[in-house]
KOLZAFI-646413 format. One record per residue (C-alpha): y, z, x. Coordinates in pm, whole numbers. Layout:
% residues N
(r (Y Z X)) ...
END
This chain:
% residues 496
(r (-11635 -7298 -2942)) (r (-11341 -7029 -2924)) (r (-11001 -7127 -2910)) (r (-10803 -7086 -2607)) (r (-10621 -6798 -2756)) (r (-10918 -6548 -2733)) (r (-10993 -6292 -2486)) (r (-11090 -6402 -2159)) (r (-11247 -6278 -1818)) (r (-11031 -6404 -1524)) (r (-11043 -6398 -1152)) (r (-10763 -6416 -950)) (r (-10814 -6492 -561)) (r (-10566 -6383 -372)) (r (-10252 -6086 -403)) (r (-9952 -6256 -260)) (r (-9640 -6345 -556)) (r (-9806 -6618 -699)) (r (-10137 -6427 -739)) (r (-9935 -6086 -849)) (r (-9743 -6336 -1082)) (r (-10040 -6482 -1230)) (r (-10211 -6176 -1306)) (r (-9940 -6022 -1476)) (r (-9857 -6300 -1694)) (r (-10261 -6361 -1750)) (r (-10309 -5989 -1859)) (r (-10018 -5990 -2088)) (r (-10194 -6251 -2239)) (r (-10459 -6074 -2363)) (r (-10689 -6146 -2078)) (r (-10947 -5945 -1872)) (r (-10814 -5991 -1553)) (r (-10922 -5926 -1184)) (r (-10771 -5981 -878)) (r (-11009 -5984 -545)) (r (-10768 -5888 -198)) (r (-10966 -5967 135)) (r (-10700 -5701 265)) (r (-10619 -5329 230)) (r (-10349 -5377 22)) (r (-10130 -5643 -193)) (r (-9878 -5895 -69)) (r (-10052 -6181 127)) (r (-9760 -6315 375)) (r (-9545 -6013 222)) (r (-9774 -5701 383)) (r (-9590 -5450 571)) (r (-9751 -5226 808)) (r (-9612 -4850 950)) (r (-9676 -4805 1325)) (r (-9721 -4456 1478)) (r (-9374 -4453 1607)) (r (-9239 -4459 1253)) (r (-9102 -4865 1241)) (r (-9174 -4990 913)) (r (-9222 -5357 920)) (r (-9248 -5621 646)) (r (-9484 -5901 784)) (r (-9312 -6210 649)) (r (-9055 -6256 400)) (r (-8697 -6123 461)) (r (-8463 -6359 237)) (r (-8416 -6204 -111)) (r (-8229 -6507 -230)) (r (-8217 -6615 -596)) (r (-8211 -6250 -777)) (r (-8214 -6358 -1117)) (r (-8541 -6570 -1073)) (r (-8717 -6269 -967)) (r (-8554 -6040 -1207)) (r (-8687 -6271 -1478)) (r (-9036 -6231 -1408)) (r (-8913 -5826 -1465)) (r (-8755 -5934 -1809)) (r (-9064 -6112 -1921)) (r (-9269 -5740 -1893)) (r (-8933 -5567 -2054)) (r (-8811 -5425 -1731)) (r (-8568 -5454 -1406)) (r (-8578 -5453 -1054)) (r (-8369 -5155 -1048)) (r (-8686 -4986 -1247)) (r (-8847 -4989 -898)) (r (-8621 -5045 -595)) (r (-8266 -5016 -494)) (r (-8123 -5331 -439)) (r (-7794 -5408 -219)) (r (-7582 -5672 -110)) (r (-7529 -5762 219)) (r (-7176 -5805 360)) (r (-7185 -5979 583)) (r (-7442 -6193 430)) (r (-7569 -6333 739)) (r (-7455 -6448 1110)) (r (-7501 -6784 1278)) (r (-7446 -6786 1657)) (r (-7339 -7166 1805)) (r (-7312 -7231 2196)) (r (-6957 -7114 2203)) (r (-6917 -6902 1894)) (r (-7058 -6699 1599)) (r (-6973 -6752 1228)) (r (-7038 -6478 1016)) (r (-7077 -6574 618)) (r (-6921 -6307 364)) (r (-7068 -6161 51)) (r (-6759 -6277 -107)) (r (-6719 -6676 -225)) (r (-6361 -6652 -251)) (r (-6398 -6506 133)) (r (-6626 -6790 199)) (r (-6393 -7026 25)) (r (-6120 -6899 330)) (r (-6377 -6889 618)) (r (-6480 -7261 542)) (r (-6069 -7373 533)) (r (-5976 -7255 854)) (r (-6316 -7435 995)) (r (-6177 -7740 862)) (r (-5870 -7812 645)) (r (-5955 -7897 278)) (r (-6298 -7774 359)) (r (-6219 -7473 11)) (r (-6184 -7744 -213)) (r (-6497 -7935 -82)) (r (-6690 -7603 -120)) (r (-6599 -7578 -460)) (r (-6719 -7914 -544)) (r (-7008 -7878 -357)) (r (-7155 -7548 -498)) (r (-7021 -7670 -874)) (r (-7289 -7955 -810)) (r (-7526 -7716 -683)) (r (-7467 -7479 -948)) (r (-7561 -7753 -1202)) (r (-7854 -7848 -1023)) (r (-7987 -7464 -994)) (r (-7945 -7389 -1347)) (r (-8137 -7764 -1457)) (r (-8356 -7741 -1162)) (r (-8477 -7420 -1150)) (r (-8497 -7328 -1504)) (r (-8644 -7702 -1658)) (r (-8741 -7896 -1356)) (r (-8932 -7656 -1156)) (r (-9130 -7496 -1423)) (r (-9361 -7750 -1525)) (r (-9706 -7821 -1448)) (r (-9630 -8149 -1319)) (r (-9949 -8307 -1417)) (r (-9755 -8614 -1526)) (r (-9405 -8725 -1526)) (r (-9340 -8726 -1866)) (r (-9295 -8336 -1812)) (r (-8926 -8464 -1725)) (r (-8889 -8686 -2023)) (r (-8676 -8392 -2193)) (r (-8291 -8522 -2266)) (r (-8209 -8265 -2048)) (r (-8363 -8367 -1770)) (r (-8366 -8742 -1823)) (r (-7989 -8736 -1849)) (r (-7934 -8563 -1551)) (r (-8152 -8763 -1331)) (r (-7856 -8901 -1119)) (r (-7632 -8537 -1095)) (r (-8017 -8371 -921)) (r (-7924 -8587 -655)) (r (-8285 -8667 -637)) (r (-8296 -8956 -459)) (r (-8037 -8890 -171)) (r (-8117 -8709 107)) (r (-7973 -8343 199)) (r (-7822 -8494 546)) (r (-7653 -8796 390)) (r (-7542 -8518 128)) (r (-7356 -8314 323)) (r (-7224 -8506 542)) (r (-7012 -8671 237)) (r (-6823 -8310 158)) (r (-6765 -8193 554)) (r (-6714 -8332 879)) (r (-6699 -7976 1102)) (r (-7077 -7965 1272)) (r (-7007 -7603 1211)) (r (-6988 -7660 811)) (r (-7281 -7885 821)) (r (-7517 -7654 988)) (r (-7420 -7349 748)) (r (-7493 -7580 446)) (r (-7834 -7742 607)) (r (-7955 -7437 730)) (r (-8096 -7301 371)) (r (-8319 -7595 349)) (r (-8552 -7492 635)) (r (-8699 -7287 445)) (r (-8824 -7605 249)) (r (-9003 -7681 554)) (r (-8886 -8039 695)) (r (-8556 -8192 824)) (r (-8253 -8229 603)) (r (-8286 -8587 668)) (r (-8646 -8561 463)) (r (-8542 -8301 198)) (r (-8389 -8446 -170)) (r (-8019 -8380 -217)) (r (-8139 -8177 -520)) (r (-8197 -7857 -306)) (r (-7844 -7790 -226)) (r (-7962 -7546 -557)) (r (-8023 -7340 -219)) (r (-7718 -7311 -118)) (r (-7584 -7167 -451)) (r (-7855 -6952 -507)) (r (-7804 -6825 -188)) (r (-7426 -6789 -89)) (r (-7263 -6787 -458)) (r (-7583 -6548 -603)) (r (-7586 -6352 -278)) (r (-7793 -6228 -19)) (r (-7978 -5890 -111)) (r (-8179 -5627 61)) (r (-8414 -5415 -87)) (r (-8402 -5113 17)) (r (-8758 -4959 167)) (r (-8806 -5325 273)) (r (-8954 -5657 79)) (r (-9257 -5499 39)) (r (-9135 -5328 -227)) (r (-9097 -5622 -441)) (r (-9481 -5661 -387)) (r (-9524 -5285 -505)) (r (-9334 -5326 -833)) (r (-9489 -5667 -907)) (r (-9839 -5513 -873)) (r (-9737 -5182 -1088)) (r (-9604 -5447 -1334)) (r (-9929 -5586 -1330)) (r (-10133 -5238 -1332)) (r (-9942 -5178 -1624)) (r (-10051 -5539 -1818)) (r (-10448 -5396 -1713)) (r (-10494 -5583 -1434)) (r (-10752 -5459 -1200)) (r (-10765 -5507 -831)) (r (-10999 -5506 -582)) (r (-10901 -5493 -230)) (r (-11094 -5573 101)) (r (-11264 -5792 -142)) (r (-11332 -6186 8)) (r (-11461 -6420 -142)) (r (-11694 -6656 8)) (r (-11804 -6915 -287)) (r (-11694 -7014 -628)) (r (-12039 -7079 -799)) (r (-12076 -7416 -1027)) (r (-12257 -7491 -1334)) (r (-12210 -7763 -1590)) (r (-11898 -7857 -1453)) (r (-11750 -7503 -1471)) (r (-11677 -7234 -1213)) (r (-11933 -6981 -1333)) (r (-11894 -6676 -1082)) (r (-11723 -6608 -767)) (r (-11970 -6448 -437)) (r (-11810 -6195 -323)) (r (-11992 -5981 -53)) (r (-12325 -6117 -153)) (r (-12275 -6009 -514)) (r (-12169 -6272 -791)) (r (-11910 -6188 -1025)) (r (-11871 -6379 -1358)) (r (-11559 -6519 -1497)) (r (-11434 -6750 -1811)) (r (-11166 -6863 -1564)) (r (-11021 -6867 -1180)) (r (-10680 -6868 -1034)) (r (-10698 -6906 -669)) (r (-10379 -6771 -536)) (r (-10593 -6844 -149)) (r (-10453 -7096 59)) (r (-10544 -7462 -160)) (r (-10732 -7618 103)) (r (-10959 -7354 189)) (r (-11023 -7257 -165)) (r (-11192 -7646 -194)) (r (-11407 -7552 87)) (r (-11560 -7280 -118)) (r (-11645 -7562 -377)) (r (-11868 -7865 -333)) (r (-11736 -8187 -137)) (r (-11812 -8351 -435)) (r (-11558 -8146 -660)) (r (-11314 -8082 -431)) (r (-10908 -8270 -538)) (r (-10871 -8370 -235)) (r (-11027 -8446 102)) (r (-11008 -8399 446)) (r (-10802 -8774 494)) (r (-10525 -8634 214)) (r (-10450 -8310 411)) (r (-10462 -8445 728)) (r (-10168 -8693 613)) (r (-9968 -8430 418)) (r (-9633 -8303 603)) (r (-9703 -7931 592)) (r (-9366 -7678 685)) (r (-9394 -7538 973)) (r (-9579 -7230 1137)) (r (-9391 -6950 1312)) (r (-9409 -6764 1653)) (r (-9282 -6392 1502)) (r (-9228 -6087 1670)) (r (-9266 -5725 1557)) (r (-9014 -5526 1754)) (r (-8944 -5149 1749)) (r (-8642 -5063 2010)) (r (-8529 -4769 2159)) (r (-8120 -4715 2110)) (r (-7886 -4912 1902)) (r (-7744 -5272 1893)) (r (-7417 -5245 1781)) (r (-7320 -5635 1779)) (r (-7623 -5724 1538)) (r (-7648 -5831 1175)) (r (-7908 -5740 983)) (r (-7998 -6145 951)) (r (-7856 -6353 1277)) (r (-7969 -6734 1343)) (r (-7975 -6852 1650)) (r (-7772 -7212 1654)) (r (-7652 -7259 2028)) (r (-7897 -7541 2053)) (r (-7953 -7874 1855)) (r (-8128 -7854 1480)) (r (-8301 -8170 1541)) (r (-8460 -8153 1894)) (r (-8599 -7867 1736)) (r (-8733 -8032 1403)) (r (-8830 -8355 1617)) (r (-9064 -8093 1809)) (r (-9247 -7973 1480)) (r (-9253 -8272 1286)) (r (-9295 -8545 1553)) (r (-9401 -8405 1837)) (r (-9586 -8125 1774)) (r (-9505 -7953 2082)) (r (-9354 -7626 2177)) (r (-8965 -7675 2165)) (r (-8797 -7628 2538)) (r (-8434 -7563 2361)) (r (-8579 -7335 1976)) (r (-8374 -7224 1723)) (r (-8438 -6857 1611)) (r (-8382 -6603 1367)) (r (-8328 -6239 1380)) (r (-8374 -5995 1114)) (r (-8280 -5663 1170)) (r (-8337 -5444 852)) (r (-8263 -5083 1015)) (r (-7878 -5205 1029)) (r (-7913 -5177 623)) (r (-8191 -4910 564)) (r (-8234 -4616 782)) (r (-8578 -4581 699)) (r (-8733 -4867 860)) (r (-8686 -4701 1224)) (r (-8685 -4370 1362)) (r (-8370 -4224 1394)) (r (-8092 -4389 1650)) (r (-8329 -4696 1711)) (r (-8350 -5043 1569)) (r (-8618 -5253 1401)) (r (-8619 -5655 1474)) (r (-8830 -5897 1336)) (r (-8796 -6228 1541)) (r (-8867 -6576 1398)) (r (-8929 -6875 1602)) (r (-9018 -7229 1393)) (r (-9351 -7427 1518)) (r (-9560 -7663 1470)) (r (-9882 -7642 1262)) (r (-10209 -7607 1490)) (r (-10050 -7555 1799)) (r (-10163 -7393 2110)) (r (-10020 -6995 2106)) (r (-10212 -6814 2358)) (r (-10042 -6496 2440)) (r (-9880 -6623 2765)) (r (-9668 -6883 2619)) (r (-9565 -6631 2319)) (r (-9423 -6375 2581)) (r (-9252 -6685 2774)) (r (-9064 -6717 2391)) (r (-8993 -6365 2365)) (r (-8830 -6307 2681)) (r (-8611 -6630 2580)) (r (-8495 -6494 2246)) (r (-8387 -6131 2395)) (r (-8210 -6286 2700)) (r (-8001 -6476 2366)) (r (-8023 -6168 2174)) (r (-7826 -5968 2485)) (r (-7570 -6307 2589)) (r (-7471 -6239 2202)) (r (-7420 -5853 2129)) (r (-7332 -5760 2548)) (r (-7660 -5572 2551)) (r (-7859 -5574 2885)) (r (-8234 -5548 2947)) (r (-8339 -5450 2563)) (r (-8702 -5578 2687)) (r (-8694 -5203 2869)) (r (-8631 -5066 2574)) (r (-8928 -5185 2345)) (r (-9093 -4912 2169)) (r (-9319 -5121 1971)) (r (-9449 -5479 1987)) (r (-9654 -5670 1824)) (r (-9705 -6087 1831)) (r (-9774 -6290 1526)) (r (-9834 -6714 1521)) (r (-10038 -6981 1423)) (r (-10383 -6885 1481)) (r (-10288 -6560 1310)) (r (-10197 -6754 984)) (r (-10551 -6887 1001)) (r (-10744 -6606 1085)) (r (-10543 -6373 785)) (r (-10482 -6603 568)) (r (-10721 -6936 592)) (r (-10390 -7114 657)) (r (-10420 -7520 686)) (r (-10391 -7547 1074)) (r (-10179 -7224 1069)) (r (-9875 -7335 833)) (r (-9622 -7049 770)) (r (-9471 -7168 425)) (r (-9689 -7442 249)) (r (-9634 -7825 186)) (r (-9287 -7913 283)) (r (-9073 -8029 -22)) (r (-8985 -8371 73)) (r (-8923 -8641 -163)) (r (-9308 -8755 -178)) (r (-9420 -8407 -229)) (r (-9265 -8350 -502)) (r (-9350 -8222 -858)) (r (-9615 -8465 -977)) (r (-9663 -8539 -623)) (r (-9790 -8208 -510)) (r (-10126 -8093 -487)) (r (-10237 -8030 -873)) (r (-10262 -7716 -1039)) (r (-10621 -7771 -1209)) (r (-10917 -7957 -1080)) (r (-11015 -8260 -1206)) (r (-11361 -8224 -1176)) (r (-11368 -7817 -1296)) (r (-11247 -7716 -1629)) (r (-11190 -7390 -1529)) (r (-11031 -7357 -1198)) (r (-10658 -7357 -1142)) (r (-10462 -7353 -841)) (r (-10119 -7156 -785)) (r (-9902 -7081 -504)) (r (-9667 -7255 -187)) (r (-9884 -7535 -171)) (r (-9895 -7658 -550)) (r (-9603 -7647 -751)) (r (-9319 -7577 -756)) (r (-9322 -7518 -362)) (r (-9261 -7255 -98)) (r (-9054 -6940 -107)) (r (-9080 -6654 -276)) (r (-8870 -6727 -624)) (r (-9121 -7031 -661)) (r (-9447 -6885 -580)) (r (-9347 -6664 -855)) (r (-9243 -6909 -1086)) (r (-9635 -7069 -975)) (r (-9812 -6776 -1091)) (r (-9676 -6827 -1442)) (r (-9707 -7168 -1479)) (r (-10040 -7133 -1426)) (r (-10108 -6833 -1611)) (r (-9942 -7027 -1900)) (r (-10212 -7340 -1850)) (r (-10517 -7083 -1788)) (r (-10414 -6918 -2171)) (r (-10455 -7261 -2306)) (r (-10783 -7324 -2207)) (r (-11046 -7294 -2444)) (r (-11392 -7132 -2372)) (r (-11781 -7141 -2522)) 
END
């Protein structure tokens, strides 16, 4: 029997962050480590494509919140982000458009401090106290409570953590939250409006994610320049560099079992051998490459987990300028909940959606040829819906008639130089997405930690799990954090 400490051979499924993450961390380990890509390239959700026009598009992520989580994972492999890309601030950091006016947030928190007072009187001091709270819950939360492998909750037992069980606001919810530091609906939807990203109403997420808010608005909102992708590059040369190998346009189609172990991995009719595997791969289609028998959890437990939502997006190169755009615009003239109650309850397309606008080329020139603009439109939806091509054009030509009412542009559908659709059954069909799902498990209260899909199975001694839907949840700064949790649990295991 060798110890866990020697040498092992380990597959990693799957090259988005918590896969890139994983590797790294494995390799550095002292690990044979390969990762197998059913793409062209790295990135998962984060792949960019290049059109023939010369628009440079990053397929998913556009938020580079939370710096100094990523630029941790840089530290760990004695480097920086600035090793690899330029990264900027933005100023403003973002706009939200209501039905009668726009509120644009500043890099600055002493500016944001001003903006929120003359929303509502007092509203400065309630800022303060809000983001001192948050503060305390980003620095406990993200550096003790998220980074465990939540097998059991005596993870949390830690004095830390036990003693500041009732400041991590754990048991309130982010509405009620809120609501008790401002009364402006104005206020309420700039602090609620980080939390979609956690995938459910504010109603459903804990109180302890206002760590959002800080690590968004007091950390800042960043760009990097070239586009997110290049996160993805310098995470993979990080990796490279650790003696990782990759394989791209590699899929696998079964993880092979003997003696209660995951032996080999099929990969193109050709079985690969491995001590260990880290599927990065969506969680519930990994099982289906595994016996019924083996499998965490069944078809009942996924079919009554509340999974974020999907995402009508759209790829858009334009011809001309828009002067009146931010690079990062949401679209608030309508209500937050009709919207939510559409995903979550109904499960319907939403007759009045909320939308976001990303438009990168208002930061970096080289995302669009010269004198145009590149957009990348985000509508939220729910998981396994209907998106035949009809009803996603129907959206589109709803979000530019907004897009014009807001900047005083006028028919900026005549000037598309490039489109491309992207929505639910796209998510499946790239990434064997549960019914399409954009960003994982949402992280409400009974998904939480412990109560998230596990990191190992129970039934194979050698398989691990990492990415949006274990823990610690969705977003970019966790999937990371995944990756080395699991990396950390793979190094422990011992092999014959």
């Amino acid at each position: 029997m060798n110890t866990g400490n020697l040498r092992k051979r380990i597959a990693v499924i799957g090259a988005g962050f918590s896969g890139l993450s994983a590797a790294a961390y494995a390799a550095k380990s002292g690990n044979e480590v390969h990762v197998f890509e059913k793409h062209d390239r790295p990135g998962g959700r984060a792949r960019q494509f290049v059109t023939d026009e010369g628009y440079v598009f990053d397929m998913g992520p556009s938020w580079y919140w939370m710096p100094d989580i990523i630029e941790n994972f840089f530290a760990d492999f004695d480097c920086k982000t600035s090793d690899f890309f330029s990264l900027v601030s933005l100023d403003p950091q973002f706009e939200m458009v209501f039905s009668k006016e726009k509120v644009s947030v500043p890099e600055n928190n002493e500016e944001i401090r001003k903006l929120f007072e003359n929303i509502e009187p007092g509203a400065a001091r309630q800022y303060d106290k809000f983001m001192k709270s948050a503060q305390f819950k980003y620095e406990v939360g993200m550096k003790e409570f998220v980074t465990k492998p939540c097998y059991s909750w005596f993870e949390f037992a830690s004095l830390k953590i036990a003693g500041s069980t009732l400041k991590l606001d754990l048991l309130s919810n982010f509405r009620t939250y809120v609501s008790g530091y401002f009364t402006d609906p104005k206020l309420k939807s700039l602090m609620e409006f980080p939390v979609i990203f956690l995938g459910a109403s504010p109603k459903q997420i804990p109180a302890l994610y206002s760590l959002m808010n800080y690590g968004g608005y007091v950390l800042g909102t960043k760009y990097p320049m070239g586009g997110f992708y290049q996160l993805v590059l310098a995470m993979k040369e990080v990796a490279e560099k650790q003696g990782v190998h990759f394989h791209f346009n590699h899929d696998v189609q079964k993880i092979n079992i003997e003696k209660g172990k995951a032996a080999s991995l099929t990969i193109d009719g050709e079985n690969y051998e491995f001590d260990a595997i880290i599927a990065s791969s969506d969680y519930h289609h990994t099982e289906t490459l595994i016996p019924k028998s083996l499998r965490n959890y069944d078809k009942a437990y996924w079919e009554t987990r509340t999974f974020a939502p999907s995402c009508l997006i759209y790829y858009l190169g334009i011809k001309g300028k828009i002067p009146h755009l931010k690079h990062h615009t949401l679209f608030f003239e309508n209500e937050l909940d009709n919207h939510i109650d559409c995903i979550y309850k109904n499960k319907k397309w939403p007759s009045k959606p909320l939308f976001y606008v990303c438009c990168p080329s208002k930061t970096d020139p080289d995302v669009a040829p010269e004198g145009c603009e590149n957009l990348f439109l985000l509508l939220p939806l729910a998981p396994g819906i209907y998106d035949d091509e009809q009803v996603r054009e129907k959206y589109l030509t709803e979000m530019l008639e907004r897009i014009e009412k807001h900047t005083g542009e006028t028919d900026i559908i005549s000037r598309i130089d490039y489109k491309k659709s992207y929505c639910v059954s796209d998510f499946i069909s790239d990434y064997n997405a549960y019914q399409g799902n954009a960003y994982g498990l949402s992280n409400t209260l009974s998904q939480t930690a412990v109560l998230k899909p596990k990191i190992r199975n129970k039934k194979i001694t050698n398989l691990f799990y990492t990415g949006q839907l274990t823990v610690p949840g969705p977003g970019v700064p966790p999937s990371v954090i995944s990756g080395k949790i699991v990396a950390a649990e793979v190094s422990k295991l011992k092999i014959k």
